[in-house]
Backbone as CSV, one residue per row, in Angstrom:
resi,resn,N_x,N_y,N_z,CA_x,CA_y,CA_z,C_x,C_y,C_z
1,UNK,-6.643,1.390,-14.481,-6.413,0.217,-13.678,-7.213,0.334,-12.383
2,UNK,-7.775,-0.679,-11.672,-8.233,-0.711,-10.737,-7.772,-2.178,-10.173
3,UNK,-9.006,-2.466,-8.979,-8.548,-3.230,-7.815,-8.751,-4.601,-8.675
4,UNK,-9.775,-4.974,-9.218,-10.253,-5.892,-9.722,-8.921,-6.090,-11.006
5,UNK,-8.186,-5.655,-11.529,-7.139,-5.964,-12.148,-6.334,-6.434,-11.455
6,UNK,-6.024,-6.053,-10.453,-5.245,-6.538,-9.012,-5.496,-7.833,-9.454
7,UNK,-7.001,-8.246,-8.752,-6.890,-9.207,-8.231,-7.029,-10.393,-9.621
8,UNK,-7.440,-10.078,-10.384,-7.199,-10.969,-11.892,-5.984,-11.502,-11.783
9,UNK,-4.913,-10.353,-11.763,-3.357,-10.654,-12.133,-3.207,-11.743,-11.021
10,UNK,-3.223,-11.324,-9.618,-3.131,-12.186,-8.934,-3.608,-13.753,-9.193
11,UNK,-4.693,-13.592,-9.083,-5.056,-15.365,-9.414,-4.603,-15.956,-10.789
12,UNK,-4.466,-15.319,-11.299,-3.549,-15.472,-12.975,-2.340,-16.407,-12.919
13,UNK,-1.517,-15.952,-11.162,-0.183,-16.808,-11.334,-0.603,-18.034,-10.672
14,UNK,0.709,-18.674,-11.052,0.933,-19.960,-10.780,1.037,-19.463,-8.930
15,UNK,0.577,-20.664,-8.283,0.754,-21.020,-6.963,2.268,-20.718,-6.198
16,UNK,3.743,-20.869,-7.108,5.120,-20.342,-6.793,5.177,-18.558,-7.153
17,UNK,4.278,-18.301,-7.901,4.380,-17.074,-8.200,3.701,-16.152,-7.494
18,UNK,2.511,-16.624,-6.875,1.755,-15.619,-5.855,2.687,-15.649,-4.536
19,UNK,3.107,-17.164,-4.487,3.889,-17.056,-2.823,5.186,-15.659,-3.002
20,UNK,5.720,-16.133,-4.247,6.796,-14.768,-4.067,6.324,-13.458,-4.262
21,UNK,5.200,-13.245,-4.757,4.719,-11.924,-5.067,4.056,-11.352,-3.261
22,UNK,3.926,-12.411,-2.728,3.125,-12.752,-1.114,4.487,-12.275,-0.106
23,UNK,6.043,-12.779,-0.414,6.821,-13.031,-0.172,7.359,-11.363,0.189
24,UNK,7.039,-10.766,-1.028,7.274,-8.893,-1.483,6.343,-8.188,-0.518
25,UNK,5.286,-8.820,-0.098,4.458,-8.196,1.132,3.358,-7.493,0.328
26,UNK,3.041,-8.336,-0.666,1.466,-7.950,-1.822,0.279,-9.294,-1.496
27,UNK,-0.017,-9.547,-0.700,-0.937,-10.599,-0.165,-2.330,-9.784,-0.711
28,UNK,-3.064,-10.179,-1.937,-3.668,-9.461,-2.420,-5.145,-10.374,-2.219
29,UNK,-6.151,-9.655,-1.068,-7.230,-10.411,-0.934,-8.438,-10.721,-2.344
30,UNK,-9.121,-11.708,-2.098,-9.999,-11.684,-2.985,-11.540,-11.272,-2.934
31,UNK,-11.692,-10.498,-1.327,-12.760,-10.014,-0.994,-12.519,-9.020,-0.709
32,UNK,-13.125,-7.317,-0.948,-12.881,-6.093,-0.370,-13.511,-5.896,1.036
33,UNK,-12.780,-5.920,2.269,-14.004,-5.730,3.281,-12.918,-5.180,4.474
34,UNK,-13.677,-4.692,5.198,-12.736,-3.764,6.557,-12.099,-4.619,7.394
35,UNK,-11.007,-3.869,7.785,-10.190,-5.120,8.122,-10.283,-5.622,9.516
36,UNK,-11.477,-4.724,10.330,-11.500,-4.880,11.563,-10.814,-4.346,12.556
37,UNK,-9.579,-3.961,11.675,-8.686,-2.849,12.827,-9.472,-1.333,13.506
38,UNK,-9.479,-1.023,14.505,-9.925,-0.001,14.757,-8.759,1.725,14.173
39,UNK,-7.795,1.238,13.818,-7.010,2.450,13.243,-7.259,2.537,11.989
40,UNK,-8.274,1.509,10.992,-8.609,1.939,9.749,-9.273,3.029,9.603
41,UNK,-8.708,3.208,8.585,-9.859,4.300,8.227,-11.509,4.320,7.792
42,UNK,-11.912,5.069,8.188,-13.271,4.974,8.229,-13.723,4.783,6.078
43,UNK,-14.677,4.109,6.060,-15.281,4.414,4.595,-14.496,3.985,3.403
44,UNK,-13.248,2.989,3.761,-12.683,2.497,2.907,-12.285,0.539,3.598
45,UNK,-11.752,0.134,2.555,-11.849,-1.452,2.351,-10.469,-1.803,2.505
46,UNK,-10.216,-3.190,2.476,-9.119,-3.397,2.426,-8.928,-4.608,1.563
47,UNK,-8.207,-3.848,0.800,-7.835,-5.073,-1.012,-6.300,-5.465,-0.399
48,UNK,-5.385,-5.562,0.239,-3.933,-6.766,0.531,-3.508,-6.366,1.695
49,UNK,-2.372,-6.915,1.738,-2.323,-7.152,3.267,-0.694,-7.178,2.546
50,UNK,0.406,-7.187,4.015,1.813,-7.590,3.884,1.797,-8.515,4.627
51,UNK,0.966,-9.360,5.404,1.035,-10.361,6.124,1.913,-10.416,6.700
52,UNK,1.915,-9.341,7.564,2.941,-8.660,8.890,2.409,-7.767,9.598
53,UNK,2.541,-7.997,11.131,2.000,-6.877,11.837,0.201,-6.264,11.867
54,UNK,-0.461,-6.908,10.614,-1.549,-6.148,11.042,-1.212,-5.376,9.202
55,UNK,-0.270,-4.841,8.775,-0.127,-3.950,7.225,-1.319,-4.567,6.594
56,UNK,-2.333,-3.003,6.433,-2.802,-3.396,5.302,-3.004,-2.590,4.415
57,UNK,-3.521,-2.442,2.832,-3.599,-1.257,1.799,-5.031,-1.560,1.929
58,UNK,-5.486,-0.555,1.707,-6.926,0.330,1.566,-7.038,1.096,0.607
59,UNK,-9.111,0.674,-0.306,-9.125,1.423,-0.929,-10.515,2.186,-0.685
60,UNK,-10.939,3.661,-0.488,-12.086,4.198,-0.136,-13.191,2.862,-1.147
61,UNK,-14.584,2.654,-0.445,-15.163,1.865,-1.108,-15.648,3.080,-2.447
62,UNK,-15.774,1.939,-3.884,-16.312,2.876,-4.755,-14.738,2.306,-5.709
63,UNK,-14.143,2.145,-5.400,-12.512,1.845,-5.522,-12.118,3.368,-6.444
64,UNK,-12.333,4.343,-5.785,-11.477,5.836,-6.524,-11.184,6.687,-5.260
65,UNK,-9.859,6.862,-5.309,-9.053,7.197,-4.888,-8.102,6.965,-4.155
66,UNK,-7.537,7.799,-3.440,-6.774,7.108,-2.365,-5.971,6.026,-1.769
67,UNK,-4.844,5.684,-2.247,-4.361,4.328,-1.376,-3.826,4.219,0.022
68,UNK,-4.396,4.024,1.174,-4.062,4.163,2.155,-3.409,2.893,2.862
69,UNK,-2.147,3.073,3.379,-1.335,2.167,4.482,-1.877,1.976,5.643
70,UNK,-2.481,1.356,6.596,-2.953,1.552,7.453,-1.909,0.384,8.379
71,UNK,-1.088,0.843,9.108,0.241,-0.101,10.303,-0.695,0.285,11.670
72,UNK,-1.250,-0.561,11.956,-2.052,-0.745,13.390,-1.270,-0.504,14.332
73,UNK,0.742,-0.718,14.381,0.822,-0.645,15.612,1.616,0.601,15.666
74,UNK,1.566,1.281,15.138,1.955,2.917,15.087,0.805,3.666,15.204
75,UNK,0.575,4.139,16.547,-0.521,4.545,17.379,-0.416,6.139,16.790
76,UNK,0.870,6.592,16.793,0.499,8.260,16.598,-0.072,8.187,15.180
77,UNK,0.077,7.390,14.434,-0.166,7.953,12.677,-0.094,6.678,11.721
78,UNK,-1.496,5.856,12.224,-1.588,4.603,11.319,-1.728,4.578,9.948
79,UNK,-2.262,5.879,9.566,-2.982,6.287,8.092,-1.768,6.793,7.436
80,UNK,-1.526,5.872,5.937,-0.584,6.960,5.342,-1.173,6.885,3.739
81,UNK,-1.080,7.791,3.478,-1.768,7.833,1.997,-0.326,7.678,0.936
82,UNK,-0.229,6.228,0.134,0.859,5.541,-0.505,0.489,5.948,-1.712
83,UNK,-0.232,6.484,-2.546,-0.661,6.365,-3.775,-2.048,7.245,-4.275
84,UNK,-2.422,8.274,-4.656,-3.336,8.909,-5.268,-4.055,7.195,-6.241
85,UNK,-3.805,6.578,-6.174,-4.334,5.143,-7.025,-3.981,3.827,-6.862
86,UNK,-3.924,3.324,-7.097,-4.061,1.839,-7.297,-2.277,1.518,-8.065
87,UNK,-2.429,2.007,-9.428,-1.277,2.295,-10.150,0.037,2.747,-9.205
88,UNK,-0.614,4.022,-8.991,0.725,4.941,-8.247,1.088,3.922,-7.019
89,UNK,0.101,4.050,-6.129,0.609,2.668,-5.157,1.479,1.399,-5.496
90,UNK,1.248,0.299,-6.730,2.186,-0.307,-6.842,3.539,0.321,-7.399
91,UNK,3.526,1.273,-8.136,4.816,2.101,-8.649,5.587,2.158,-7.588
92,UNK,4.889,2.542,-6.184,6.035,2.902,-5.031,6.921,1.835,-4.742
93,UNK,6.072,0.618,-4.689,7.194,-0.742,-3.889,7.134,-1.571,-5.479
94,UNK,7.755,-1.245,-6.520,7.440,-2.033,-7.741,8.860,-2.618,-7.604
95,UNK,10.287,-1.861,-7.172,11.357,-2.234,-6.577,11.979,-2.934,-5.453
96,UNK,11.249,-2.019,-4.839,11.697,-1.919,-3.534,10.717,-3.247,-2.371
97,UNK,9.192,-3.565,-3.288,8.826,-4.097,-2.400,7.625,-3.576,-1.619
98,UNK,6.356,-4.497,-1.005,5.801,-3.786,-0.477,5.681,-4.256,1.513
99,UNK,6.328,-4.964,1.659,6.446,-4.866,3.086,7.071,-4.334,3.812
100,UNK,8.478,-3.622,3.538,9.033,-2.894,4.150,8.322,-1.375,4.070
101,UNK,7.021,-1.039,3.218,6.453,0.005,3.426,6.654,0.515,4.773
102,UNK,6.096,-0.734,5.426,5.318,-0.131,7.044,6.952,0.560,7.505
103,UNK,7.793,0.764,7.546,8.629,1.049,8.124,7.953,3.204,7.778
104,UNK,7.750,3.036,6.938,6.987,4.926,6.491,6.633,5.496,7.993
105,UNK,5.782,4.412,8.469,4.840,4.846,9.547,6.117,4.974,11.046
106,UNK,7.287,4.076,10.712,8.151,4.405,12.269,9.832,5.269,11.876
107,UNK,9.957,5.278,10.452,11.311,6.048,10.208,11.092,6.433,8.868
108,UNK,10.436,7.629,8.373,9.852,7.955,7.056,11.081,8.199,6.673
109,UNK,12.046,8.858,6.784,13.077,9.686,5.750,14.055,8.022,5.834
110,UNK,14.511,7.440,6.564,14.809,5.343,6.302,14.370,5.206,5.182
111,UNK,12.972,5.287,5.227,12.531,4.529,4.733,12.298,4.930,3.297
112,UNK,11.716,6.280,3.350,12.326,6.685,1.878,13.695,6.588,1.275
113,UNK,14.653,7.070,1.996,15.984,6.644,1.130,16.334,4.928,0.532
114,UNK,15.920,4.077,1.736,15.603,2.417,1.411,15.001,2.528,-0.140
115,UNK,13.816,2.742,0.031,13.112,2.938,-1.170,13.885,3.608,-2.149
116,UNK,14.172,4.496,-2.191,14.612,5.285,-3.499,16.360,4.368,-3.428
117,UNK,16.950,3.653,-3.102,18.061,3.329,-3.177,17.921,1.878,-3.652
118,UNK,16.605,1.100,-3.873,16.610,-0.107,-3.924,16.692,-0.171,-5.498
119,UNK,17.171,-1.395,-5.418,17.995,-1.049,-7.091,18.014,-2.836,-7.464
120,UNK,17.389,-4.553,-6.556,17.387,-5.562,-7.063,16.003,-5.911,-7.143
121,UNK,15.528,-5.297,-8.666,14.031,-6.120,-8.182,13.550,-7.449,-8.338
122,UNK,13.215,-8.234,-7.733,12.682,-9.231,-7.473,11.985,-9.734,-8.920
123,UNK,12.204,-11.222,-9.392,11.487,-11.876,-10.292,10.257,-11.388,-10.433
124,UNK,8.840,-11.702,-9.129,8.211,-11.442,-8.673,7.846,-9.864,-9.259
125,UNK,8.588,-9.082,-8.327,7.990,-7.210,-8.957,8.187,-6.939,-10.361
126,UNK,9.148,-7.427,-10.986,9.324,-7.494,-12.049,8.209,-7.664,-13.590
127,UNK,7.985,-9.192,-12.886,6.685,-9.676,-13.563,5.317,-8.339,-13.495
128,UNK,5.248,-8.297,-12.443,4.402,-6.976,-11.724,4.429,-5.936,-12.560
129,UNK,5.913,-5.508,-12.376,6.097,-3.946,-13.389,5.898,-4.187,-14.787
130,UNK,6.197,-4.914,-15.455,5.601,-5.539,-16.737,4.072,-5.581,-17.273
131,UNK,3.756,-6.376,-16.319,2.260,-6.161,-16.467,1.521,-5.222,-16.334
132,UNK,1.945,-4.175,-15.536,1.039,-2.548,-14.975,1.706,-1.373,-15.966
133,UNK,2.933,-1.679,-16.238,3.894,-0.867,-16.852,4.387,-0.103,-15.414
134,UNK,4.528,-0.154,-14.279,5.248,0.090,-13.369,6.554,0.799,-13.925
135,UNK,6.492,2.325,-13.216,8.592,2.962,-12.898,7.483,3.192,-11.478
136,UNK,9.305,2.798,-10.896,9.275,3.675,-9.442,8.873,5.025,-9.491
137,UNK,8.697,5.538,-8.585,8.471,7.225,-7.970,9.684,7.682,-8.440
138,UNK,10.591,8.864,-9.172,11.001,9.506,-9.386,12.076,10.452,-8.195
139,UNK,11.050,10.726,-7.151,11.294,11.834,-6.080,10.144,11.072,-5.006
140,UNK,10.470,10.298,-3.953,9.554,9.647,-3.255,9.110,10.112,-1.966
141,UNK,10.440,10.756,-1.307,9.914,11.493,-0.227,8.765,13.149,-0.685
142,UNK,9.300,13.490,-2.066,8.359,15.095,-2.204,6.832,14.378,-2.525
143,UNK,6.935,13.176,-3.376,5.283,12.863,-3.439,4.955,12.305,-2.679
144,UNK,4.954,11.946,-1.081,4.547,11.310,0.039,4.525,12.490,0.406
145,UNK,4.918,13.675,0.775,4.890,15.092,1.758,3.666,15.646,0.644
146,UNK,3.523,15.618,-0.708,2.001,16.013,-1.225,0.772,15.121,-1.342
147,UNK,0.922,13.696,-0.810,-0.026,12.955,-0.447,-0.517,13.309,0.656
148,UNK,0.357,13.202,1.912,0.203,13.595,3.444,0.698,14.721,3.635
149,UNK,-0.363,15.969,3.453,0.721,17.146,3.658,0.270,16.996,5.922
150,UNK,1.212,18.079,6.231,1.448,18.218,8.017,0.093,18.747,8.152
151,UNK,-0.489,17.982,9.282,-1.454,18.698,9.483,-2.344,17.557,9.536
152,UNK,-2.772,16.882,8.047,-3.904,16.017,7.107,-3.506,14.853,6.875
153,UNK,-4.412,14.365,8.200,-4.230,12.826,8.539,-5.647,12.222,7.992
154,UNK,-5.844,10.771,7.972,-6.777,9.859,7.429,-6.981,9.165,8.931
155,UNK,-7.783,9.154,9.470,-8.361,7.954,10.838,-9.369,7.957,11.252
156,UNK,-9.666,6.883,11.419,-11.152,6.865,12.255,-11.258,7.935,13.456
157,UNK,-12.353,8.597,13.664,-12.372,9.733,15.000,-13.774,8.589,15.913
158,UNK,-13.604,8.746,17.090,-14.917,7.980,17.876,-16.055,8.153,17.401
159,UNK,-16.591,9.103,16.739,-18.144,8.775,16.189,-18.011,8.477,15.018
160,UNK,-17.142,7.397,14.021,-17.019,6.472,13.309,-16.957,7.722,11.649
161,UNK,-16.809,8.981,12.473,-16.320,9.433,10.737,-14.856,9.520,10.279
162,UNK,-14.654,10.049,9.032,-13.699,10.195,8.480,-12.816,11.233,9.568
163,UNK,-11.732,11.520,9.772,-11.434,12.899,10.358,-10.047,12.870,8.843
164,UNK,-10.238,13.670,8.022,-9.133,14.322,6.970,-8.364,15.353,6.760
């Protein structure tokens, strides 16, 4: 799976069906391009948005690897790596949702238990998990602590490289 499946599925629905899938905080663009934030990360794109705050998902250009969260207004630690993929990334909020992500970036262990406790999924994610074959994460806080181990952050550094 990749981005371009994304965005197929997306334009696929009906006009009530993107708003609620939009609604889940999956605002899934139809152009890959930087989002202009200066807390992005360097060398990657940005395929959706939660159309909140500035949230957006990132994928290194090349579309392999990495799914990165990037919450602009969480200054200590905008970068969070949601997904080794594309796949794994929607698996995380396939329940739970993807706008309340950004909460990772201001109350991670919240926000993981939120997540791992959400249990009504939405028409919307539903359809989603169907189509990708979507399960949630299993153990969500141990595979976010081996995405982001302490230490190994994702952000732009002033001379416009990666710092990892």
């Amino acid at each position: 799976m990749n981005i371009s499946d994304l965005q197929n599925y997306f334009r696929s629905l009906s006009d009530s069906e993107r708003t609620e899938l939009e609604d889940e905080g999956l605002r899934v663009d139809e152009l890959l391009a930087s989002s202009g934030y200066d807390a992005s990360p360097f060398g990657y794109v940005t395929f959706a948005s939660t159309g909140g705050n500035g949230v957006q998902f990132n994928v290194p250009l090349g579309d392999v690897g990495p799914i990165v969260m990037t919450v602009p207004m969480a200054f200590d630690g905008p970068n969070i790596v949601v997904g080794a993929n594309i796949e794994e990334f929607l698996a995380l909020g396939c329940v739970y949702g993807y706008f309340g992500l950004e909460q990772l970036a201001y109350n991670m262990e919240g926000a993981i238990r939120a997540i791992q406790t959400a249990e009504d999924q939405s028409a919307a994610l539903s359809k989603l998990s169907h189509q990708f074959g979507l399960e949630p994460w299993p153990a969500v806080g141990k595979r976010l602590d081996q995405l982001n181990p302490p230490n190994h952050s994702i952000q732009r550094t002033p001379d416009g490289a990666a710092d990892r």
